[in-house]
C-alpha positions as CSV (number, residue, x, y, z in Angstrom):
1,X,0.0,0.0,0.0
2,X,2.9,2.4,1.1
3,X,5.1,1.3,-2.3
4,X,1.8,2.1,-4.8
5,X,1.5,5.5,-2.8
6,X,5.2,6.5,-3.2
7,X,5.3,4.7,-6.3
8,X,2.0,7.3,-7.7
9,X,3.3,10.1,-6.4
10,X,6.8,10.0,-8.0
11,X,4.5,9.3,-11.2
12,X,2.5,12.4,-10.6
13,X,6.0,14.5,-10.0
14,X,7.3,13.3,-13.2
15,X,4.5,13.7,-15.1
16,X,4.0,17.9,-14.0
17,X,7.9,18.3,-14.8
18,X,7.0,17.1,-18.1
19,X,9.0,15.1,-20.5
20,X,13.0,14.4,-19.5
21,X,15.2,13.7,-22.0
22,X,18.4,12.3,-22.0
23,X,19.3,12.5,-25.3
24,X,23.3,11.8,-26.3
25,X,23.3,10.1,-22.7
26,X,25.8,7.6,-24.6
27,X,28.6,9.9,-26.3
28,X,29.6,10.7,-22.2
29,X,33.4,9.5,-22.7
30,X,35.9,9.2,-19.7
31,X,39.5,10.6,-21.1
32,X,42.4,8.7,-20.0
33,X,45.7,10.6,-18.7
34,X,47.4,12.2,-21.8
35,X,50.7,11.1,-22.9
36,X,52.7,7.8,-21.6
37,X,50.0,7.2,-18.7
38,X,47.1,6.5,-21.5
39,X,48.8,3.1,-22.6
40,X,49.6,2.4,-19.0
41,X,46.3,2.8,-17.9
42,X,44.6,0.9,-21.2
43,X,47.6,-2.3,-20.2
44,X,46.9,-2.4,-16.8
45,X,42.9,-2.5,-17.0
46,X,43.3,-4.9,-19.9
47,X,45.7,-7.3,-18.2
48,X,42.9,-6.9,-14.9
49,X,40.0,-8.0,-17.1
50,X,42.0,-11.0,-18.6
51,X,43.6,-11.9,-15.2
52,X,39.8,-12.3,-14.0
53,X,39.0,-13.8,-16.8
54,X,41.6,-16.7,-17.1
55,X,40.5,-16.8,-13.0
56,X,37.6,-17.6,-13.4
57,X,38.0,-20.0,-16.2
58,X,40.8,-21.9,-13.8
59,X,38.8,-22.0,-10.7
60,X,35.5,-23.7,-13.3
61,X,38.0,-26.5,-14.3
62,X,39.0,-27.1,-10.9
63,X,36.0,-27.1,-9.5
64,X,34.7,-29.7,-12.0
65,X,38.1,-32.0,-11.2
66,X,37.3,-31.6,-7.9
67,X,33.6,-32.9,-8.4
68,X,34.4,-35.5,-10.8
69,X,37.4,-36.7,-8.6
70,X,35.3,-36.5,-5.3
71,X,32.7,-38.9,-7.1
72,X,35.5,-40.9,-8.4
73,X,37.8,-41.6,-5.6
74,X,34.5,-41.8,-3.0
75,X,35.8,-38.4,-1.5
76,X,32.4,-36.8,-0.7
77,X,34.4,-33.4,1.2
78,X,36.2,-33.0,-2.2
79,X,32.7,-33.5,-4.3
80,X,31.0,-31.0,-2.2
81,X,34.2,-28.7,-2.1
82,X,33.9,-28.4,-5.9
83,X,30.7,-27.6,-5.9
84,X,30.6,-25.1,-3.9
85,X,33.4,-23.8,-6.1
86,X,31.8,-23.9,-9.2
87,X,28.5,-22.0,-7.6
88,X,31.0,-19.6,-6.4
89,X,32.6,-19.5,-10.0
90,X,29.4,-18.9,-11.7
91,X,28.4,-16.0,-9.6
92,X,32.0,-14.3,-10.2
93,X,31.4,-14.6,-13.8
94,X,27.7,-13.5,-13.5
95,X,29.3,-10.2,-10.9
96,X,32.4,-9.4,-13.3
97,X,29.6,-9.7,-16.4
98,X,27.7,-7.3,-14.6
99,X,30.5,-4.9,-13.0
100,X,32.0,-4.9,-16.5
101,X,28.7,-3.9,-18.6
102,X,27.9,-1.1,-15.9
103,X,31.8,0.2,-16.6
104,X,30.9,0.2,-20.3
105,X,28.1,2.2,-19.9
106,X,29.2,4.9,-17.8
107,X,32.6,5.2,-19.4
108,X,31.1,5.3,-23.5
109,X,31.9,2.6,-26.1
110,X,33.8,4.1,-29.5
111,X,34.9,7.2,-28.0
């Protein structure tokens, strides 16, 4: 009852501002450091996003070996180790998709 009331009023104060545009919210463009510190900045966030990514990918396949080889070998703490892993390797992935599409967004694509 509370949410639809704030949820009509905030409805009511948009609609007597009128229409809000946010036209060319895209072309915002973050500028790097000039000079030398541009391609040190562009290497170091580039070797961060492929260090996660080569993480993530190491910590699946170990996870998995750590399943399989719990089932295998009867080793039910190893079996349940890796699959906690591999929940907890899914979710990275899922956070670092999500981390790196919001960076996208507010620092501009093509600038």
């Amino acid at each position: 009852m509370i949410v639809h009331a704030i949820s009509e009023v905030a409805t009511q104060l948009v609609a007597m501002t009128g229409n809000i545009h946010a036209q060319n919210f895209g072309d915002v463009c973050a500028q790097a450091p000039s000079g030398e510190a541009d391609s040190y900045a562009r290497q170091l966030i580039g070797n961060v996003k492929w260090g996660v990514i080569w993480t993530i990918i190491g910590c699946g396949f170990a996870s998995a070996a750590l399943m399989v080889g719990g089932k295998v070998f009867n080793s039910g703490r190893a079996a349940q180790i890796g699959s906690g892993g591999l929940f907890w390797t899914v979710l990275g992935a899922i956070v670092f998709a999500c981390i790196y599409g919001i960076l996208t967004a507010i620092v501009g694509n093509g600038c």
